[in-house]
C-alpha positions in Angstrom: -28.3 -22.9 62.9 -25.3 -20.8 61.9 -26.7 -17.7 62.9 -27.3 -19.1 66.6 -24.3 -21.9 66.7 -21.3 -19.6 68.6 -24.3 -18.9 71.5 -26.0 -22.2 72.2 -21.6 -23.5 71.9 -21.1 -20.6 74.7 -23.9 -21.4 77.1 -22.7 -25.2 76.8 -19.6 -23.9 77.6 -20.4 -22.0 80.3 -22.2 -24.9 81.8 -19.9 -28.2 81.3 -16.5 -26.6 81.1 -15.4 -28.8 78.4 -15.4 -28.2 75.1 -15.8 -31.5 73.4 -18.8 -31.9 75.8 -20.0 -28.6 74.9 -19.6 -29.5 71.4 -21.9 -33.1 71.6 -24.0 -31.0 73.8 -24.6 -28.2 70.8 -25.2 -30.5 68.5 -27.7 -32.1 70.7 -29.2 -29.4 71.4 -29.9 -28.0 67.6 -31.5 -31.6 66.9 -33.9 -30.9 69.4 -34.7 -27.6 68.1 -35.3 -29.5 64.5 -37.5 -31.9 66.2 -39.4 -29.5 68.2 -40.0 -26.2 65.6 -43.2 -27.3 65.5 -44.2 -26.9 69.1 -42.8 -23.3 68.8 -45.9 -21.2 68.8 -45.3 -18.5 65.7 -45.8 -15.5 68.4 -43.4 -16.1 70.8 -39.8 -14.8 69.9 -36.6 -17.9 68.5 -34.2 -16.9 70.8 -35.6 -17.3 74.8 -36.8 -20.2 73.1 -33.7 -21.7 71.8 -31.6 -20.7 74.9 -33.9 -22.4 77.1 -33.5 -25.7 75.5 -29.8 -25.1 75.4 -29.6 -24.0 79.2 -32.2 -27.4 79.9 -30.5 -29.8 77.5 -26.9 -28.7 79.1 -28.8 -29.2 82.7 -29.7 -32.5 81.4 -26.4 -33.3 80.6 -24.6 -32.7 83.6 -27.2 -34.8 85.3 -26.6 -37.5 82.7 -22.6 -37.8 83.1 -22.9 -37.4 87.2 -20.4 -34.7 86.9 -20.1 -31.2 88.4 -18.8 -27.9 86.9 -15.2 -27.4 88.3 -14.4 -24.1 89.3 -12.5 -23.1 86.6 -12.4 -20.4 84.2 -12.9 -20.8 80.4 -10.0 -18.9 78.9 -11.4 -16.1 76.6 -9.9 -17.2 73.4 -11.8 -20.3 73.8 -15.4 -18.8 73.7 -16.3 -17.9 69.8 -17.9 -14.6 69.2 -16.4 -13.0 72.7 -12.9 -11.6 72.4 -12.7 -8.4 71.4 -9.2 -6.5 69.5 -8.2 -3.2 69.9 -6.5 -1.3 67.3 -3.2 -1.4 68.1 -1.2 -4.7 69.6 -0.3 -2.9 73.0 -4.2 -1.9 73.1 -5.1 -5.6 72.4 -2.9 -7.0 75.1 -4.8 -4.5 77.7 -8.2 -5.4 76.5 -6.6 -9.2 76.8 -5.6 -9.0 80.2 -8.9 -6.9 81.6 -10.9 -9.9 79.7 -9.3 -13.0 81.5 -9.1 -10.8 84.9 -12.7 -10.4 84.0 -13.8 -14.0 83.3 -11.4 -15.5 86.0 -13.5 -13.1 88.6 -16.7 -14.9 87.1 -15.4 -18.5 87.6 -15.4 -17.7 91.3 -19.3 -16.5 91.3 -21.7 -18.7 92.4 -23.1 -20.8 89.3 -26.5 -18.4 89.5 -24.8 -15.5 89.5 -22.4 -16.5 86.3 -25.3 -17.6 84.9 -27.2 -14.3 85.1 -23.9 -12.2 83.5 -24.0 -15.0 81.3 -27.4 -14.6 79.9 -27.6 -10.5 80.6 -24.6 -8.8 80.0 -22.7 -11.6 77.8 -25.5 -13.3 75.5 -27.1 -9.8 76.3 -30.7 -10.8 76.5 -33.5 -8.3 77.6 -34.7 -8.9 81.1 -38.3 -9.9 79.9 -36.3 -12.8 77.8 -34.5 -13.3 80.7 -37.1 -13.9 83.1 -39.4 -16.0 80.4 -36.0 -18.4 80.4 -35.6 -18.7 83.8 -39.2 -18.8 84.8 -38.8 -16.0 87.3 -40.8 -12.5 88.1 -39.3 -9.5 86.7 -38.3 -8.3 89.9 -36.1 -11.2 91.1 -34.6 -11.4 88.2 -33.7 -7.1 88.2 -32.5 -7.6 91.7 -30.7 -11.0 90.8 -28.5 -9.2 87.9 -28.1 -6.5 90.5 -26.4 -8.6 93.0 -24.6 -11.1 90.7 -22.7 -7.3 88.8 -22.1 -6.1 92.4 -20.2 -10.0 93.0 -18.7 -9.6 90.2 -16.7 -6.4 90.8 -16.1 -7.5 94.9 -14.5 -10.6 92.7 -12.3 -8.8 90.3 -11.5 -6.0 93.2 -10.3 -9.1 95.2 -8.0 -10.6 92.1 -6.4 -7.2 91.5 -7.0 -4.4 93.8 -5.4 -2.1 91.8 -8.3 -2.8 88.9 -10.4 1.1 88.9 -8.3 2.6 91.0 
């Protein structure tokens, strides 16, 4: 569980937007994998495993509460496991500021796109984990991460046009 906690917490995250939500959710989430470590079968790898019952049970969740993601971005601080420093303070501020430009462009992506960064280029899962999660050929999902990076730089472009320039 410790090993895996600051993930399943930042996919719940992602998903309700709240972190005592996310929190319930997490917890939720590793008593189901308890329950159901028996049903895993011993040659398919923990983690696609484990992130599809924490993408389903946050899925579930939403339904359960009636309630739909705002559009709002999670700041970066907030997000265990995710900041990253620089070695010196006036590096640190940079790398500050590129990351909240950064994840205030991916609060304004559709939820399929954010959820493909999410899962690729955040949690950084291999495309064949990736499409075993999602249920999805390999070639949707290639062409989905495609499209959702190329969003995602139109979106930052669009916050600050002077961003790689």
């Amino acid at each position: 569980m410790r090993r895996h906690q600051n993930r399943v917490f930042a996919i719940a995250l992602h998903y309700l937007r709240d972190r005592e939500e996310a929190r319930d959710t997490t917890q939720e989430i590793f008593i189901k994998v308890y329950r159901g470590l028996a049903t895993l079968e011993r040659d398919r790898p923990f983690l696609p495993w484990l992130l599809r019952l924490a993408r389903n049970g946050c899925i579930d969740r939403i339904r359960r509460l009636k309630i739909r993601t705002p559009e709002i971005s999670v700041p970066i601080e907030d997000v265990p496991g995710l900041a990253g420093a620089g070695p010196s303070p006036e590096e640190a501020h940079l790398g500050d500021l590129r990351s909240q430009l950064l994840y205030r462009a991916l609060g304004t992506l559709p939820a399929a796109s954010r959820e493909m960064i999410l899962l690729k280029d955040i949690q950084q899962l291999k495309l064949e984990e990736i499409c075993e999660l999602l249920a999805l050929p390999l070639g949707t999902v290639k062409s989905r991460s495609f499209r959702a990076r190329i969003e995602l730089a139109k979106a930052v472009q669009a916050l600050d046009p002077s961003y790689g320039a």
